[in-house]
Wavefront OBJ file of the C-alpha trace (Angstrom):
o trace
v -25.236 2.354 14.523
v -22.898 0.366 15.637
v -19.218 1.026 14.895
v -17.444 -1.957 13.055
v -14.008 -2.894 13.878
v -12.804 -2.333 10.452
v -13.725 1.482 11.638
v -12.557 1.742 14.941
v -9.039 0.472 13.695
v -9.135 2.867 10.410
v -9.902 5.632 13.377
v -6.352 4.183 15.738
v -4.170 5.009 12.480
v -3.077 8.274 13.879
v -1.961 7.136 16.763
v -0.010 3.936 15.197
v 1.612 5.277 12.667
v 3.168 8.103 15.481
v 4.381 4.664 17.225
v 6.086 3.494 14.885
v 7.681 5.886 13.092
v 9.022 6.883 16.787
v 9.862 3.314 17.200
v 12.078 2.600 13.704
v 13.570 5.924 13.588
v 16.243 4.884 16.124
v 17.339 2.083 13.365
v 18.173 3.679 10.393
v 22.023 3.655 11.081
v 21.240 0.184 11.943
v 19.498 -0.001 8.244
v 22.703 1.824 6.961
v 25.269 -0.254 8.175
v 23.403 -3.261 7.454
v 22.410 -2.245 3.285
v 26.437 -0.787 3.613
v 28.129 -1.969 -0.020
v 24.904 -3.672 -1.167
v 23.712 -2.126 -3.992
v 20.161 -4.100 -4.761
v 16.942 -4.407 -2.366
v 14.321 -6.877 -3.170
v 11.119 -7.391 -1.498
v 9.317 -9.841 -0.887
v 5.477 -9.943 -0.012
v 2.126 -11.173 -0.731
v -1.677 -8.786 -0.951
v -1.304 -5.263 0.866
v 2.218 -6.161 2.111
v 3.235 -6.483 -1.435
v 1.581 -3.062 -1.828
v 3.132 -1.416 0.826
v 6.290 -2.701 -0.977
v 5.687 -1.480 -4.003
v 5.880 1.880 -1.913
v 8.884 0.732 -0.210
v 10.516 -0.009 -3.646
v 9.499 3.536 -5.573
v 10.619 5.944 -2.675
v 13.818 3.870 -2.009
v 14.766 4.838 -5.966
v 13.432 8.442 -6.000
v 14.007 9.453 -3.221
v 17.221 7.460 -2.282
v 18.497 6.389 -5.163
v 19.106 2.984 -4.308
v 18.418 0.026 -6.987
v 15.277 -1.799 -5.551
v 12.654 -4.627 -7.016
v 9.898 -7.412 -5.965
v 11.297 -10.834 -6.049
v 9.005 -13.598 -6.695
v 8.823 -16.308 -3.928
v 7.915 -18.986 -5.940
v 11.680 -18.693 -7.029
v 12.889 -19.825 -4.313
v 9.807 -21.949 -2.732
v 8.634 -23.492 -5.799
v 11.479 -23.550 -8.059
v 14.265 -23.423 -5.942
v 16.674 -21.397 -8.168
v 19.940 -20.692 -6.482
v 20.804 -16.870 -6.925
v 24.086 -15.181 -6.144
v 22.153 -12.485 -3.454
v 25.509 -11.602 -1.926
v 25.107 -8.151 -3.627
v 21.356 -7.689 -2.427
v 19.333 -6.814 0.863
v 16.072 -8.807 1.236
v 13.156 -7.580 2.695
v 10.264 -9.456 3.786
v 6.854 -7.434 4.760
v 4.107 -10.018 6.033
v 1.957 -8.264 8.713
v 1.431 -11.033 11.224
v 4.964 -12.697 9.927
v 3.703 -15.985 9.961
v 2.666 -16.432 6.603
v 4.933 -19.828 5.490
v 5.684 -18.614 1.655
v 7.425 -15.284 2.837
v 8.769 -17.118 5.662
v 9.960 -19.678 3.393
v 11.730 -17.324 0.943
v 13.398 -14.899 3.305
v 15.278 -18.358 4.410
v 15.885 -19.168 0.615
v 17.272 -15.467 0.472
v 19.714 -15.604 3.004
v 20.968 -19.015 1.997
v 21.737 -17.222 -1.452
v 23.705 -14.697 0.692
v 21.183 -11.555 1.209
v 21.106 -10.082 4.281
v 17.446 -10.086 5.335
v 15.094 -7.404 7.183
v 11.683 -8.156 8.330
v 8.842 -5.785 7.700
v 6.376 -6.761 10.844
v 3.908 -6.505 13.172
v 4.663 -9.196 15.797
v 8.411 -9.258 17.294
v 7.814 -12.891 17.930
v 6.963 -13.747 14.739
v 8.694 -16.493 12.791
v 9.961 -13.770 9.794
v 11.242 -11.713 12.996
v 13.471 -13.672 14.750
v 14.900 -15.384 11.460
v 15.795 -11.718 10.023
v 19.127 -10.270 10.367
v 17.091 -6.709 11.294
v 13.304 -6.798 12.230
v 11.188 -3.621 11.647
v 8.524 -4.233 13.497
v 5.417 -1.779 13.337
v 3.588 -0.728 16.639
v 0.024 -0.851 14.626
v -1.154 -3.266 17.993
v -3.513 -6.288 17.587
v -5.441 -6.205 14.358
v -8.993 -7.526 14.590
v -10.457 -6.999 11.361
v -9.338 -8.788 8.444
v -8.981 -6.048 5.699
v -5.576 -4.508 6.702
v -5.533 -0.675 7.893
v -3.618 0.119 10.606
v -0.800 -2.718 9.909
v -0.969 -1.240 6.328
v -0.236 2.177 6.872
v 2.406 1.537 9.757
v 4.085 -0.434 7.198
v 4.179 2.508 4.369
v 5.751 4.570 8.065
v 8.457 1.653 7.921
v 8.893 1.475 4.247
v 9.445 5.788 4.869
v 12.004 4.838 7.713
v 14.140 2.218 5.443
v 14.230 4.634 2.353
v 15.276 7.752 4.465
v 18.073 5.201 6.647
v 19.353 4.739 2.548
v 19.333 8.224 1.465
v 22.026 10.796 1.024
v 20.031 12.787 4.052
v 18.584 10.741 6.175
v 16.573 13.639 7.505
v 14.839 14.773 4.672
v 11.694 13.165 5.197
v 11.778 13.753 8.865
v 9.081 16.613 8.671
v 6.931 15.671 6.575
v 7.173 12.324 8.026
v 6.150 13.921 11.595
v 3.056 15.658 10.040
v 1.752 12.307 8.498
v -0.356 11.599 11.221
v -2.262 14.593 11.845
v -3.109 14.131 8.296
v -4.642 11.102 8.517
v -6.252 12.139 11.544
v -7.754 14.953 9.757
v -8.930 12.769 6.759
v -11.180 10.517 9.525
v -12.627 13.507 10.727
v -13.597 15.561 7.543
v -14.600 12.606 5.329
v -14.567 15.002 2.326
v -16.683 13.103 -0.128
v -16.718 9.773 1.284
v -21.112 8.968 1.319
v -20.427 10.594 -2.432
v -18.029 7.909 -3.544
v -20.178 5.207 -1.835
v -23.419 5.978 -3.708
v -21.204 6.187 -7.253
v -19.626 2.752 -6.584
v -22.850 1.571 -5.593
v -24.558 1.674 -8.115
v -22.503 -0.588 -10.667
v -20.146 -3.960 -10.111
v -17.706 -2.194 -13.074
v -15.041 -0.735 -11.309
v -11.581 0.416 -12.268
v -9.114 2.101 -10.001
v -5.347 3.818 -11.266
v -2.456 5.820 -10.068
v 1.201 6.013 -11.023
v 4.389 6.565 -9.271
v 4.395 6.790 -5.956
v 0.996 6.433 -5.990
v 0.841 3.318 -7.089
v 0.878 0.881 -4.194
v -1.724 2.778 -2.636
v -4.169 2.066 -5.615
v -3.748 -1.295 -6.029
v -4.545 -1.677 -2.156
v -7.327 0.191 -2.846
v -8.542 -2.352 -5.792
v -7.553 -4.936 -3.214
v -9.494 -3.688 -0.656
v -12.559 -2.933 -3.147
v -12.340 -6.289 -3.905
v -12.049 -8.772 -1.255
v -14.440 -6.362 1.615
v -16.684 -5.619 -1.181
v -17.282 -8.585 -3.308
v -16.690 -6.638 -6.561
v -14.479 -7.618 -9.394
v -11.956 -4.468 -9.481
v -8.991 -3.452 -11.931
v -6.324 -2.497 -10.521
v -3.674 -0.595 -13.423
v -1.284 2.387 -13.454
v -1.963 5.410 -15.859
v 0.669 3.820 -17.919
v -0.515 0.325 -18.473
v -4.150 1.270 -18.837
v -3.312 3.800 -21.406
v -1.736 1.266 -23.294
v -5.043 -0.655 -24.033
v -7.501 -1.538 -21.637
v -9.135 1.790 -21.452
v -10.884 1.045 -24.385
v -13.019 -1.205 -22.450
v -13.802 1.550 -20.336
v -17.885 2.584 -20.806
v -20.671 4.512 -18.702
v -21.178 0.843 -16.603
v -17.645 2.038 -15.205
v -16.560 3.847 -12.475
v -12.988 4.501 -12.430
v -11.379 5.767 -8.757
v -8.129 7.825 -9.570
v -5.747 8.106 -7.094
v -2.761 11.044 -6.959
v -0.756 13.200 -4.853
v -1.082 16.818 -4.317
v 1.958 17.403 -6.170
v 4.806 15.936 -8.370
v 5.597 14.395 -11.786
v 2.407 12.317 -11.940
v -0.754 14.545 -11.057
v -0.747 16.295 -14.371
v -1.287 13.263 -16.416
v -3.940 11.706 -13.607
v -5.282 14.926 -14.626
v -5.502 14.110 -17.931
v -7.070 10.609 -17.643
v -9.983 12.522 -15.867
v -10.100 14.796 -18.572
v -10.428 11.348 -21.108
v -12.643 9.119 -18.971
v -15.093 11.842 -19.375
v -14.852 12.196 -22.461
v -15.111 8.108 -23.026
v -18.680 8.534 -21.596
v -17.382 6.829 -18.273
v -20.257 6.494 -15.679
v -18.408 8.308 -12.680
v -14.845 9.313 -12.063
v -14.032 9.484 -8.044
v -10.864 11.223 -6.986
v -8.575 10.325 -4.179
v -6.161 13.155 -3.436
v -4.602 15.241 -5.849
v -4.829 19.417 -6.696
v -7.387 21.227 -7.769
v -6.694 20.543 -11.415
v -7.168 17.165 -10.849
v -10.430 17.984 -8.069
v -11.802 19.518 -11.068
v -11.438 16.561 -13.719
v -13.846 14.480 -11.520
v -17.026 13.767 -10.865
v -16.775 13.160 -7.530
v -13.463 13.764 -4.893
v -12.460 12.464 -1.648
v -10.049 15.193 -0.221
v -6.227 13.621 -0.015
v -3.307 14.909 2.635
v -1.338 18.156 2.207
v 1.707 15.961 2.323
v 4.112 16.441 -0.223
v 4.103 12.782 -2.937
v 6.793 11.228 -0.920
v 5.066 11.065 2.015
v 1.409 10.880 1.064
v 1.012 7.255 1.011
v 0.685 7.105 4.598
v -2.223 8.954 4.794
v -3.489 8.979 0.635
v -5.089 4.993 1.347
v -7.441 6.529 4.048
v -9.925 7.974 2.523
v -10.095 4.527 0.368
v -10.495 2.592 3.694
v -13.605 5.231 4.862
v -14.962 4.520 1.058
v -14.643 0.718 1.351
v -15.886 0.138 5.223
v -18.732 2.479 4.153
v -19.066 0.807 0.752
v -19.615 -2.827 2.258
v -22.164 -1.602 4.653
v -24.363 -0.080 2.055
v -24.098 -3.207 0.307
v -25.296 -5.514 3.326
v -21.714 -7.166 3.819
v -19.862 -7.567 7.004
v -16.441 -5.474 6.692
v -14.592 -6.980 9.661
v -14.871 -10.667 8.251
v -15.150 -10.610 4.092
v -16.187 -13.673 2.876
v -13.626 -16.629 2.715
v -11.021 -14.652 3.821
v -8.651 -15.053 7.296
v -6.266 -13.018 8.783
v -2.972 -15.028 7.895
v -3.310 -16.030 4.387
v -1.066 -19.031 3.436
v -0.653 -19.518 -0.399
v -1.888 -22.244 -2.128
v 1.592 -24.842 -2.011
v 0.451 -26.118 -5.006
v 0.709 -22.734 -7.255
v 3.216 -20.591 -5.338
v 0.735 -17.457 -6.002
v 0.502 -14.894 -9.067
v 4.923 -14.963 -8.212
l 1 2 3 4 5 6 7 8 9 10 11 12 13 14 15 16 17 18 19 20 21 22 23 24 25 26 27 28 29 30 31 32 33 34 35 36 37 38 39 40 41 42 43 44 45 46 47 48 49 50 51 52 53 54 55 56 57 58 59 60 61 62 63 64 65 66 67 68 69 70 71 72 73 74 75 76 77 78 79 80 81 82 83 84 85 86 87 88 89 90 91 92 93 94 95 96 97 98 99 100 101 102 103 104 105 106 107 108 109 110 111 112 113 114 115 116 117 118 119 120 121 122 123 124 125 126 127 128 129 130 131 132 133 134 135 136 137 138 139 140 141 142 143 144 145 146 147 148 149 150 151 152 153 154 155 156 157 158 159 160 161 162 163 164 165 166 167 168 169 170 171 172 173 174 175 176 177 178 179 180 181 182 183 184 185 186 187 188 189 190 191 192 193 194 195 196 197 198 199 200 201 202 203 204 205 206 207 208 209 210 211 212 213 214 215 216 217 218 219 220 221 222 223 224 225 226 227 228 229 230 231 232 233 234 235 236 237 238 239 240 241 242 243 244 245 246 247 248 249 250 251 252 253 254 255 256 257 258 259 260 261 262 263 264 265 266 267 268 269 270 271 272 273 274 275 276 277 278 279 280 281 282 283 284 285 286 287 288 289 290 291 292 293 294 295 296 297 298 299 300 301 302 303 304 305 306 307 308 309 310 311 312 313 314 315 316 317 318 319 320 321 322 323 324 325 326 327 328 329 330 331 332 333 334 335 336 337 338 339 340 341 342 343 344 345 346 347 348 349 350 351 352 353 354
């Protein structure tokens, strides 16, 4: 068999997310002096850049303890609201940063005062050489359209900008440094990766949650369930699913939990294991997590010995094996999904979801 591109790039994360992480360390007193009396970080993003920010955004307040949010674009390209950002850095992720909307709005956010840093993966991009800072990510020329490699060496960047803002700015530094032999283990092993494919398989009904810092890394999951795999995916955290929609949940279902190995949130991922089950839900698949959590579910593709901070980077991998392998079962191309390009522009008309 052939290998598709959407593999061969999944297989280069190793290597990429070394580069850049070696690459952005250098700026973090850069970063510093930049965010210096700024209290507030916004981001700004659109599909797994906006996921990769939700990252950026959780670790910057745990881990930091630095005020951060999403802004919505449509704000300031739609609307045109004029905000006092004086107090605020803006970031803008977009991983070929030529995508006009996030273009558009890191201009609107400087004119409102922010100082702006580009999350990127061209130096000559647009976003880049408009930013007061660019970040760009060494994850080289991405062929396929599902983002891999440009996703996870923006989570490294996201890990750079939180530990430039911390009280230590070495904390993370070892952890950070063992990232990619993780992922390069996860390629090789594939714990429970043709398991999850036969489960998802074998129904369109698909749900997929995490929490925390976790969370960015299942919606990009949903995401990438969705648009490389046709099917119609939910993507919720433990908190807003418990607060309704499980109800809906039945054995045409197969919910894909996502967690650390440690921290606040694994216990209660636990515990929505525990209650899918007991719903009557078709299949529960497991991303990551300990053996609590390996236990609540049907079916569980191993996650990184990285402690929660850090396990983004390498937690979405197995989800990228499950999905490339997922869309070949079902006949589908995974390097060009249907109606889908490489730079998305939003609609002008509707600004997006934001």
């Amino acid at each position: 068999m052939t290998m598709t591109t959407m593999a061969r790039e999944i297989a280069e994360q190793p290597a990429a997310i070394a580069r850049t992480i070696e690459a952005l360390r250098p700026l973090r007193a850069t970063i510093r002096e930049l965010a210096a009396s700024r209290r507030t970080v916004l981001f700004v993003a659109r599909g797994s850049s906006d996921n990769a920010s939700i990252y950026g955004r959780y670790l910057l307040e745990v881990h930091a303890g630095h005020p951060a949010g999403l802004a919505a674009p449509s704000v300031g390209t739609h609307y045109g609201a004029r905000l006092d950002l004086t107090d605020a850095v803006v970031v803008s992720v977009s991983q070929s940063g030529e995508t006009q909307e996030i273009v558009e709005a890191q201009a609107w956010a400087a004119d409102c005062g922010a100082r702006t840093i580009a999350v990127t993966n061209d130096a000559g991009s647009a976003l880049s050489k408009a930013a007061d800072l660019a970040l760009v990510t060494d994850a080289g020329r991405e062929l396929a359209v599902p983002a891999t490699k440009s996703y996870t060496t923006q989570l490294a960047a996201m890990a750079v900008l939180a530990s430039a803002l911390a009280p230590d700015p070495h904390a993370l530094d070892a952890e950070l440094d063992r990232a990619p032999g993780e992922v390069e283990r996860l390629i090789t092993e594939r714990d429970g990766v043709d398991e999850a494919v036969e489960a998802l398989a074998a129904t369109p009904e698909i749900l997929v949650s995490g929490r925390g810092i976790a969370f960015g890394t299942a919606l990009e999951t949903a995401l990438k369930l969705e648009e490389t795999c046709l099917r119609p995916v939910r993507g919720l955290s433990y908190a807003d699913l418990r607060h309704g929609p499980i109800a809906v949940v039945d054995a045409e279902h197969v919910a894909v939990l996502v967690a650390a190995q440690d921290g606040p949130m694994v216990g209660g991922m636990t515990e929505l294991a525990d209650d899918l089950r007991e719903r009557g839900v078709g299949a529960t698949i497991g991303i990551g997590g300990d053996p609590a959590f390996a236990a609540a579910c049907d079916v569980v593709a191993g996650g990184p010995r990285l402690t929660e901070l850090v396990a983004p980077l390498a937690l979405v991998v197995p989800a990228q094996l499950i999905v490339e392998a997922l869309a070949r079962r079902l006949g589908l191309d995974p390097d060009a999904p249907r109606g889908l390009s490489k730079v998305t522009q939003t609609d002008p008309q509707d600004g997006g979801t934001r």
